[in-house]
Each structure stands twice: as C-alpha cells, then as structure tokens.
C-alpha positions as CSV (number, residue, x, y, z in Angstrom):
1,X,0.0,0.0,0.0
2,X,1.1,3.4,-0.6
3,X,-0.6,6.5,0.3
4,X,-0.7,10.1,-0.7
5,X,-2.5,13.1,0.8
6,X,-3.6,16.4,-1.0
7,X,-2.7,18.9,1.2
8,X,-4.3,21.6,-1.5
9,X,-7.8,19.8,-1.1
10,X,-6.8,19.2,3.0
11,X,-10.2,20.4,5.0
12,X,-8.2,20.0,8.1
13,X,-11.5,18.1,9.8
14,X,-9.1,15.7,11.4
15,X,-10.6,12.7,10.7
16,X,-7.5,11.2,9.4
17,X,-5.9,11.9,12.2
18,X,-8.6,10.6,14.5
19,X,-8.7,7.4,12.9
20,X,-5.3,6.3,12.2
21,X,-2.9,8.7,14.0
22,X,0.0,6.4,13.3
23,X,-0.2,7.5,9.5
24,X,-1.9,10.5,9.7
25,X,-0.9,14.0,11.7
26,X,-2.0,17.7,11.4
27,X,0.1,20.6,11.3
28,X,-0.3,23.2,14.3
29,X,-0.8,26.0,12.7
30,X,-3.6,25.5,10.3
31,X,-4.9,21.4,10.8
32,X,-4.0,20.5,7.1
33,X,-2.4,16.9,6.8
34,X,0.5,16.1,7.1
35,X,1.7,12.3,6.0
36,X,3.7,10.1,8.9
37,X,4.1,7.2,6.6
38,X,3.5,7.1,3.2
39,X,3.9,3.0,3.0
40,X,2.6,1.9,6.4
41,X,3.1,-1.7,7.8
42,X,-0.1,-4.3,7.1
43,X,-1.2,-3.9,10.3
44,X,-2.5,-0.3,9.3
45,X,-4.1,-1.2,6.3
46,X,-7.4,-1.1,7.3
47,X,-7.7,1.9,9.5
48,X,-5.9,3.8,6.6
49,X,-9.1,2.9,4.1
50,X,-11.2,3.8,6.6
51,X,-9.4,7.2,6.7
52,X,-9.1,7.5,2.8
53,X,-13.3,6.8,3.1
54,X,-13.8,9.1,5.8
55,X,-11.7,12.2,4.4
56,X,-14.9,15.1,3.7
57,X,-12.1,16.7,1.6
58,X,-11.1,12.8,-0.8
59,X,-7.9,14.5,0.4
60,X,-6.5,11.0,1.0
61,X,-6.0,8.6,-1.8
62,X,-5.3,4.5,-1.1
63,X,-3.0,2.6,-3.8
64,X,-2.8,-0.8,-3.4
65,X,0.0,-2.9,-4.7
C-alpha cells in the first residue's frame, strides 16, 4: 500500500488523524495533513481505508500494490 495526501484539497476536519494517528498528523498552525508514513506496515491497512473513506475533503487517496 502506498498513500498520498492532497494537502491543496486538505479540509483539516481531522478525521484522518482521529482514525489512524500512526499514519496520519496535522500541522499546528492550520490542521492540514501532514503524512507520517506514506507506506505503512499491514497492520494499518485497514484503518488507513477507513481514513481514505472518511476524508470530507477525498484529500487522501489509497493505492494498493
């Protein structure tokens, strides 16, 4: 899996962050994304397409390898 954010489309709602904060972070001064791991171990699979579902924004996009 690899994953890419769009920090341009980035809402900041922090459900990303909520939902897999071992991927996922916000920056301080304005909420937007910000990308921990852009190729994060199996074990995070899941919660990341459950982030990449949940983003308001589609700020968050899932590729599978």
């Amino acid at each position: 899996m690899k994953v890419e954010v769009d920090q341009d489309a980035c809402v900041g709602s922090g459900q990303c962050l909520l939902t897999a904060p071992d991927v996922f972070d916000q920056r301080d001064e304005d909420a937007i994304v910000e990308l921990l791991d852009a190729e994060p171990p199996a074990a995070q699979h899941q919660v990341v397409r459950h982030a990449a579902t949940g983003c308001p924004a589609a700020a968050i996009t899932v590729h599978e390898h």
